[in-house]
C-alpha positions as CSV (number, residue, x, y, z in Angstrom):
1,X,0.0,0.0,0.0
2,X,1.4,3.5,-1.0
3,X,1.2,6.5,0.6
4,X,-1.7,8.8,-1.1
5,X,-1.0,12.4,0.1
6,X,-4.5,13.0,-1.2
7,X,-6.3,10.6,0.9
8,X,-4.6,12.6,3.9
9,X,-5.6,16.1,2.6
10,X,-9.4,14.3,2.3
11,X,-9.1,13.3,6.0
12,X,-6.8,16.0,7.5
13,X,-10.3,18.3,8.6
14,X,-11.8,15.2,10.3
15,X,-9.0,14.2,12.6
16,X,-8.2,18.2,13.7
17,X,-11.7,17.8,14.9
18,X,-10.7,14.8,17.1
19,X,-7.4,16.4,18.0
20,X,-9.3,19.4,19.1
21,X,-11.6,16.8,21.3
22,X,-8.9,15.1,22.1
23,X,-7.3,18.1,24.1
24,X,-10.6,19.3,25.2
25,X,-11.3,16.0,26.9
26,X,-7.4,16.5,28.4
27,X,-8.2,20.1,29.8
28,X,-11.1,19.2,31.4
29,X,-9.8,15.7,32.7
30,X,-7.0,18.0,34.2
31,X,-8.5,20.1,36.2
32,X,-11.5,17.3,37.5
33,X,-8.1,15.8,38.4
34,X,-6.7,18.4,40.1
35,X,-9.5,19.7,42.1
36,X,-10.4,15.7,43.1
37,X,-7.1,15.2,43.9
38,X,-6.7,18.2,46.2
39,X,-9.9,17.0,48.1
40,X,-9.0,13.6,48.7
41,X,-5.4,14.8,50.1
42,X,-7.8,17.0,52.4
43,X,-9.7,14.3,53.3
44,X,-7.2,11.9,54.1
45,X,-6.0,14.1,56.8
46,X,-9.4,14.8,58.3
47,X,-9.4,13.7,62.4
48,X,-12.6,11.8,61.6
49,X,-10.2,8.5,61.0
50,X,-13.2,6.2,59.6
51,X,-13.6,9.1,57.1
52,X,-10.4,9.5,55.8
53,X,-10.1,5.7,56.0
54,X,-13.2,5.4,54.1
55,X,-11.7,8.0,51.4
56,X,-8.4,6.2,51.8
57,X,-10.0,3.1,50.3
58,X,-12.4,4.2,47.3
59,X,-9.1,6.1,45.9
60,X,-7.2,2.9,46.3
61,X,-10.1,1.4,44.7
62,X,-9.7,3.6,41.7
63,X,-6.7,3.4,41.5
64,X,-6.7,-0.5,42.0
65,X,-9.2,-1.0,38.7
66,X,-8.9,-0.3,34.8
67,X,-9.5,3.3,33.6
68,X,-11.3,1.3,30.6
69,X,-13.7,-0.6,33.1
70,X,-14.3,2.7,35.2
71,X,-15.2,4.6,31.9
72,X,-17.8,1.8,30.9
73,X,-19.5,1.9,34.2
74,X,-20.1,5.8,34.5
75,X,-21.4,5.2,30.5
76,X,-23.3,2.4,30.6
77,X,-23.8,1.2,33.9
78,X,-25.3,4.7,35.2
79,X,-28.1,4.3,33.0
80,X,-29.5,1.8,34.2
81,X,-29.5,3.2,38.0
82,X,-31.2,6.1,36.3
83,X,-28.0,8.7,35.7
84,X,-27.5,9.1,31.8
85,X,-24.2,11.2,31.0
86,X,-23.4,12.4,27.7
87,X,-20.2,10.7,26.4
88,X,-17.5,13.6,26.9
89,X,-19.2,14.2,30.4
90,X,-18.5,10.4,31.4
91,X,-14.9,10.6,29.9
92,X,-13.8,13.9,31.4
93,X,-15.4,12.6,35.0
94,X,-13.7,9.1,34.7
95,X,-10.4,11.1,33.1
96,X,-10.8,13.2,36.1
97,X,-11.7,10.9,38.7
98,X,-8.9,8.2,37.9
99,X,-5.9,10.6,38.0
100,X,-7.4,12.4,41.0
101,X,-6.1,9.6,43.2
102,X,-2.8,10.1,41.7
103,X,-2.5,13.3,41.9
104,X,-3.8,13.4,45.5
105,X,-0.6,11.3,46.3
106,X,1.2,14.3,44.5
107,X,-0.6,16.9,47.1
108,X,0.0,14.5,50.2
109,X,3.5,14.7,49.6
110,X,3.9,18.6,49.6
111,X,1.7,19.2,52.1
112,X,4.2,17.0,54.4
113,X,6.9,18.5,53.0
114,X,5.3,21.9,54.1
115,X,8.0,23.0,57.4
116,X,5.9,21.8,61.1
117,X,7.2,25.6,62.0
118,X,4.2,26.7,58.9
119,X,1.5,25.4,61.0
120,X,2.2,26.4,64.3
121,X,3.4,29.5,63.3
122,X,-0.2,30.3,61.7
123,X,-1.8,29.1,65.0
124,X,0.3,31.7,66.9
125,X,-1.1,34.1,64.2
126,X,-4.7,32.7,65.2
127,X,-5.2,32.2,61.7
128,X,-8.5,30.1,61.3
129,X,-8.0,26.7,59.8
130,X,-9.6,27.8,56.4
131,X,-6.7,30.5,56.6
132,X,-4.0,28.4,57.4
133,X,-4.2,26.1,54.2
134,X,-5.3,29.1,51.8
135,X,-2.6,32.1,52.9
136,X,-0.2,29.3,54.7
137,X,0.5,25.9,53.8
138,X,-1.0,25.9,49.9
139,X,0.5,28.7,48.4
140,X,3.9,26.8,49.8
141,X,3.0,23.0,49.0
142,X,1.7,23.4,45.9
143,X,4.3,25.2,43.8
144,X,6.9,22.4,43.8
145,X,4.0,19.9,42.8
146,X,3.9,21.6,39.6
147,X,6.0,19.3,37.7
148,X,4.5,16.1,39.0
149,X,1.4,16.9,38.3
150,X,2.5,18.3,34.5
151,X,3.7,14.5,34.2
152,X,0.3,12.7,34.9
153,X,-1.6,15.4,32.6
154,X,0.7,14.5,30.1
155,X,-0.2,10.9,30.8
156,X,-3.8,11.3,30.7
157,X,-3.3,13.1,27.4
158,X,-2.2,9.5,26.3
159,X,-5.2,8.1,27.6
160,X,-7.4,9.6,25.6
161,X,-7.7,6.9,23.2
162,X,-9.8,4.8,25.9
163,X,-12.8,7.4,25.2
164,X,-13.6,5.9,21.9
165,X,-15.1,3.0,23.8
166,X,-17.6,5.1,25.0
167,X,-18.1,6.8,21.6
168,X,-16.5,9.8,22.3
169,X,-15.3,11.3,18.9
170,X,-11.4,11.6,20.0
171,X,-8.7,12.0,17.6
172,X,-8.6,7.7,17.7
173,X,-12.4,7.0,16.9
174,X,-12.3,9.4,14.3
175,X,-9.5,8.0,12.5
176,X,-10.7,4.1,13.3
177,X,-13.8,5.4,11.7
178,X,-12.4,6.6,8.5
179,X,-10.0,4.2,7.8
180,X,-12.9,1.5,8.4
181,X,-14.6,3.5,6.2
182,X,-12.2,3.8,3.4
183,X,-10.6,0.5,4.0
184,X,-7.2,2.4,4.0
185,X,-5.1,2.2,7.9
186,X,-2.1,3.6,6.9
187,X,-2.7,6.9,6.4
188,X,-5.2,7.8,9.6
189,X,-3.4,5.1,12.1
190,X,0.0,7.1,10.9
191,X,-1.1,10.8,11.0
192,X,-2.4,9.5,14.4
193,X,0.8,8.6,16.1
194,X,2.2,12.0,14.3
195,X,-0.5,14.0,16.2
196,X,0.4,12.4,19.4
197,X,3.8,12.8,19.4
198,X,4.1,16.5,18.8
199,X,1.7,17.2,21.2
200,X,3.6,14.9,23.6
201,X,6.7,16.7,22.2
202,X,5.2,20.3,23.5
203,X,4.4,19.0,26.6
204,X,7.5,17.5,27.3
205,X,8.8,20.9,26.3
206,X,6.1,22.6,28.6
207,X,7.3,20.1,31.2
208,X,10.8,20.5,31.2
209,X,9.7,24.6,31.9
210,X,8.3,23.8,34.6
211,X,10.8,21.9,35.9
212,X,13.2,24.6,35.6
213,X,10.5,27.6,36.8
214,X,9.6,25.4,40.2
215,X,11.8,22.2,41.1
216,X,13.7,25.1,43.2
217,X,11.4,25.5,45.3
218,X,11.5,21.8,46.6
């Protein structure tokens, strides 16, 4: 099979649609992820200990089970308990859910890493405890996380392809549809892996920034 540089001009506006879908779905998924994550860090450190136990175990849960399987249930599971979601909703929340327990793991980390001297020296302020973690201890912790968290974004970026099981028109399904369509895999499958490698390349660019901007501050 040769490559036919027509054929890719023909298909070229269909998959910039699921590029663009694709990132939309990662934007989202990122920032479900990072305000999940942030509240199961919270959580976990909550002095109720059968609630932060309890939180403790549905993130290992997550974490424990397929992004794949996770995606199917909040698609077609939900249904039938009465919750319909359309099919970037359900990707974006199980994007989002899944690498909130990772990224809560990030959090937990720089919060500990935050000096003991922080805390009490916000109690000697008599700094409420809403105070403490907004003027105190996040604006410290969560700089140096930057990076770490960059890293699982990137990963989820990679993920993306898992939405077309739930018929979410991503930059794979669009290209699995045309080439099924056309009976040609060479040219979509191929302009596929180009798309996600320079947009991995930019990242890793973005990444390596960001690296540089905050891995001081650790």
């Amino acid at each position: 099979m040769e490559w036919d540089w027509a054929f890719v001009r023909e298909i070229l506006p269909t998959l910039l649609d699921g590029v663009r879908l694709t990132i939309l779905a990662t934007i989202l998924g990122s920032l479900v992820a990072a305000v999940v994550g942030l509240g199961f860090a919270l959580a976990r450190r909550s002095r109720n200990r059968i609630f932060a136990k309890g939180i403790g175990f549905f993130a290992e849960f997550i974490r424990g089970t397929p992004l794949l399987v996770q995606l199917y249930f909040l698609f077609y599971i939900l249904p039938d308990l009465g919750l319909t979601l359309p099919p970037l909703v359900a990707g974006v929340i199980g994007l989002g859910l899944h690498y909130g327990t990772y990224t809560a793991e990030v959090y937990r980390s720089g919060i500990e890493n935050v000096p003991r001297g922080q805390w009490e020296a916000a109690k000697a302020c008599n700094l409420t405890v809403v105070q403490t973690w907004r003027h105190v201890i996040l604006p410290q912790a969560i700089p140096p996380m930057i990076p770490a968290l960059a890293n699982y974004f990137i990963a989820m970026f990679k993920e993306t392809p898992l939405l077309s099981a739930i018929t979410v028109l991503e930059l794979m399904n669009q290209a699995r549809s045309v080439a099924n369509y056309n009976y040609r895999y060479l040219e979509p499958m191929t302009l596929v892996g180009v798309f996600f490698l320079v947009i991995s390349l930019i990242s890793v660019i973005g990444l390596r920034a960001l690296e540089r901007r905050f891995g001081r501050l650790r």
